[in-house]
N, C-alpha and C positions, 0 to 999 in steps of 0.2 A: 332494674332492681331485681337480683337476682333472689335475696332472702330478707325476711321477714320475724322478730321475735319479739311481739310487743314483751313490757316488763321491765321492770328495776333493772340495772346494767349490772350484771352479777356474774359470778363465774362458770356458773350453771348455764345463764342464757347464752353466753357468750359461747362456749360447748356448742352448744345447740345449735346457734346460727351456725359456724365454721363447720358441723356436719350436714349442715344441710346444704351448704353451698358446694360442698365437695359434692353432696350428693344428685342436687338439680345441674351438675355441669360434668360429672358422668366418670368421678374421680379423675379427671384430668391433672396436672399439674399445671398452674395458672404461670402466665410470663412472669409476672411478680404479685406477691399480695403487699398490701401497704396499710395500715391502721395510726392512729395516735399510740401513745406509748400506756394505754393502759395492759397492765403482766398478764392478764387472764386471756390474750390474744394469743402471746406466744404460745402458754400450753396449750390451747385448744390447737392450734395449728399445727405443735409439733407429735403432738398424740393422735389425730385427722392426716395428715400428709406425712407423719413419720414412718420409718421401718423398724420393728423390732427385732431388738438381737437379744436373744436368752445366750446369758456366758454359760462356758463351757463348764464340767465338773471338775473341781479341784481334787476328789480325790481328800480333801483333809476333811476332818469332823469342823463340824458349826452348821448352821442356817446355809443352804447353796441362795446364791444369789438370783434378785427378780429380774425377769425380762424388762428391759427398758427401752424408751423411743429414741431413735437418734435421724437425725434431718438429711434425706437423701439428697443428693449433690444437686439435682434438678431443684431441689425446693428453693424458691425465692421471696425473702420477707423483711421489708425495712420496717423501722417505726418514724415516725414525724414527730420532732419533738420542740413546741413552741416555749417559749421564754414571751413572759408578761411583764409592763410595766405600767404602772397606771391605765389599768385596763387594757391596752392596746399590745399586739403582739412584737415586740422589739426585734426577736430572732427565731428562726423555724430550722433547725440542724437534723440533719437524715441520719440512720442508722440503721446498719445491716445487722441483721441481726439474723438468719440465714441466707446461705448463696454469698457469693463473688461480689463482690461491690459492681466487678471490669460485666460481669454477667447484668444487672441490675440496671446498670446502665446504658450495656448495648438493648435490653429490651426497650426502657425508654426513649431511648432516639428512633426506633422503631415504631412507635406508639404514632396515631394518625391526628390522636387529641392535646396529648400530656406535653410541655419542656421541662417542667421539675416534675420532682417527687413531690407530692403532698395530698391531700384528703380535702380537697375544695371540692370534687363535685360529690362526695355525700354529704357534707354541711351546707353546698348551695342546693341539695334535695332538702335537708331536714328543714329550709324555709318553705321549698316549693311546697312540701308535707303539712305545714302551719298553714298554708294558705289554702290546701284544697279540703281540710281535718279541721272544721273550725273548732272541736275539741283540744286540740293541742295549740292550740294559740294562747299565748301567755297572758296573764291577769285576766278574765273573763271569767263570765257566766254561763260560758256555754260547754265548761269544764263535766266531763263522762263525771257521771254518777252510779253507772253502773258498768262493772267491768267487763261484761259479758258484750254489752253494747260497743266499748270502747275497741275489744279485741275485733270486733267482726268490723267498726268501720275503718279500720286500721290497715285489715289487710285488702279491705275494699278500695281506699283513696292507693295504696302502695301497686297494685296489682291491678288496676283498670289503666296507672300510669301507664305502664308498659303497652297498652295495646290501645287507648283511646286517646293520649293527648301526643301531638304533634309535639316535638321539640326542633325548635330553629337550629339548631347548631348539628342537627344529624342529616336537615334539610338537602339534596340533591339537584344542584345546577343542571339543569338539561338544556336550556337552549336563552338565546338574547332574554331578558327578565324574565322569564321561566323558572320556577323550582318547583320540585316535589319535596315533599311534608311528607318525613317522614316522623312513624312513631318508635321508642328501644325496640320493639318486637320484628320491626321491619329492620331494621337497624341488624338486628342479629336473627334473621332470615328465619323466624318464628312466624312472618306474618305478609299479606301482600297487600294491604289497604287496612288505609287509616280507618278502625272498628268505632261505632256509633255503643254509648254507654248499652241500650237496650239491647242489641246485637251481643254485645259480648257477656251480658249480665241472664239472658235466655240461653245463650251457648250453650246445649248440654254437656256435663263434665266427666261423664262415662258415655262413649259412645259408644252402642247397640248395634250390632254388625248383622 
């Protein structure tokens, strides 16, 4: 779970998140990004990973024209777009919407996890997130009544994921029924042992040198 922005799904937040993902992964350009097709994705992405060209001076009288973003050939970005029929999902069609389709593709056949394109594992997080956030679990009494509390366990249940709970499917085969448990953070070489809630919640977060 790279980023975090509790809040209404707005265009502001959505900003927000897309700079900060650029920013905890050290402006890299990602093999692809992939989202649902809501539009506030694309500009934040293409204004965060764009390149600005200011045109040139025309030389005639008016207003000169404003510098604008335009999507450098490395950037990669599909949207998933599902079709509903009596609740249930009928059809799920990709779209490139930056980058190569032939680019897009060859990153996915690459991929260790993914065969299609689609946004299954942050909707199968946003259940694991209902189950360990009993705040966010639908129809209940145990619904945040204060915001302040809501924002702080939010990034707590999303951010201790990373470093305290084991996920099976990152697990490592070593020997006859033997695996190691691992956790995202060992997974992406953040971390070397599965961290104990107390351990990682005492960590200090400025270290004193």
């Amino acid at each position: 779970m790279l980023s975090v922005v509790p809040g209404k799904r707005t265009a502001e937040h959505t900003a927000a998140l897309v700079k900060d993902v650029h920013a905890r992964t050290g402006g890299r350009m990602m093999d692809r990004l992939v989202s649902d097709a809501y539009p506030a994705y694309q500009t934040a992405i293409l204004h965060t990973y764009g390149e600005t060209v200011t045109p040139p001076h025309t030389g005639k009288p008016g207003r000169p024209q404003k510098p604008y973003p335009v999507a450098p050939e490395a950037l990669r970005y599909a949207t998933v777009h599902k079709t509903r029929a009596k609740g249930r999902v009928v059809n799920v069609a990709l779209r490139v919407v930056f980058g190569e389709a032939e680019a897009i593709n060859a990153a996915l056949a690459a991929s260790l996890v993914r065969t299609t394109m689609n946004t299954a594992f942050v909707e199968r997080h946003h259940g694991t997130e209902r189950n360990r956030h009993g705040r966010k679990i639908r129809k209940t009494y145990g619904f945040s009544k204060d915001w302040q509390v809501h924002n702080a366990v939010t990034y707590f249940t999303m951010y201790s994921y990373n470093f305290c709970g084991p996920v099976r499917t990152l697990r490592i085969h070593r020997a006859e029924g033997q695996w190691q448990q691992r956790t995202p953070a060992m997974a992406a070489g953040l971390a070397d042992h599965v961290w104990s809630l107390a351990a990682w919640l005492t960590f200090p977060v400025v270290q004193l040198k």
